[in-house]
Structures are given as C-alpha cells and as structure tokens.
N, C-alpha and C positions, 0 to 999 in steps of 0.2 A: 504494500500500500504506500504509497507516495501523497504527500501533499503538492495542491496544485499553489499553493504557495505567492510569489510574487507577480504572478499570469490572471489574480483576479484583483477587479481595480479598485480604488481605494476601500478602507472598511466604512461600514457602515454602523453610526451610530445612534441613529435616530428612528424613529417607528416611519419604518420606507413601508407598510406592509398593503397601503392602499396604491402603491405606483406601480408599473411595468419595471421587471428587471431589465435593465438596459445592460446588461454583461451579458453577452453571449456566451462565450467559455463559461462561467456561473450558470447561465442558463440550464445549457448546454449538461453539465454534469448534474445537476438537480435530477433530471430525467431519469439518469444511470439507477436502479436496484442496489447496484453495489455499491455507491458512492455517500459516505458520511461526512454533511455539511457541517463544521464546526468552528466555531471564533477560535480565532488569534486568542493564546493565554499568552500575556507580556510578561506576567509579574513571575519571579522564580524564587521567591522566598518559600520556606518551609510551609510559614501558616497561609501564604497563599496557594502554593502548591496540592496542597492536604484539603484545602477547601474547594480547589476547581475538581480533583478526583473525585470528591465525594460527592460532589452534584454532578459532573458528568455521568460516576457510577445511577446516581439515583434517576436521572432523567434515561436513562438506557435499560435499569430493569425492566420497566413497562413495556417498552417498545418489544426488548428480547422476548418478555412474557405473553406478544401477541398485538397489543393495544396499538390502535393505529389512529392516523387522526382528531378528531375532538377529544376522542379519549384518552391523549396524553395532558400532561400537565403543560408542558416547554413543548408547543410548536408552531411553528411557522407555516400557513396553508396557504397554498398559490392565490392571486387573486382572482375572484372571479371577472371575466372581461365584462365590462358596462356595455349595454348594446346602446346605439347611440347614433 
C-alpha cells in the first residue's frame, strides 16, 4: 500500500462536503474498493500519536465489523448532484 501522498492538492480544512471535488487523482481513487482515504497526521508526539491510533483504530472497527455509510460514526458521503 502506498500513499498517494504529495499528487493530491492542497489539504482541506474546512467542511468542503456541499462542493464538487475538483481533484481528479482524489477523485479518481475515492472510486477504488481498495483505497483508504485518510488525513495527513503532522503531529509525532507520543500523546499525539496514541491519540490518532486510537481513533483511527475506533473509526475502523465498525466499518471492519460490516457498517457502511450513515451507519458509521466518521464519514464522508459523496454529494449528491443538484439537478439544476
């Protein structure tokens, strides 16, 4: 598994969740089955580190455990297009 790394373009930090992704490559792997979207962790302190594991672990149980869509806690759901 490989991060796609500095090929997607700036982070986003604001609730983007009502616009078009304008990334294609981002687009583009969203699609993928295999592909886990996940932020940049900058911080590498102990009690940061210990703290992004254990909420990544927790936000990944559910999913492993079947749960898809509305019924996770942490997700992100494509927009739906406005007809228009």
């Amino acid at each position: 598994m490989e991060p796609i790394g500095s090929s997607v373009s700036s982070p986003r930090f604001d609730d983007r969740s009502d616009r078009v992704i304008t990334d294609d490559l981002l687009a583009r792997h969203m699609t993928f089955p295999n592909v886990l979207i996940a932020s940049h962790q900058a911080f590498l302190t102990d009690v940061a580190l210990d703290n992004i594991w254990s909420s990544t672990v927790a936000n990944l149980r559910p999913f492993i455990a079947g749960c898809r869509g509305k019924a996770l806690d942490n997700v992100v759901l494509p927009a739906v297009a406005q007809a228009g």
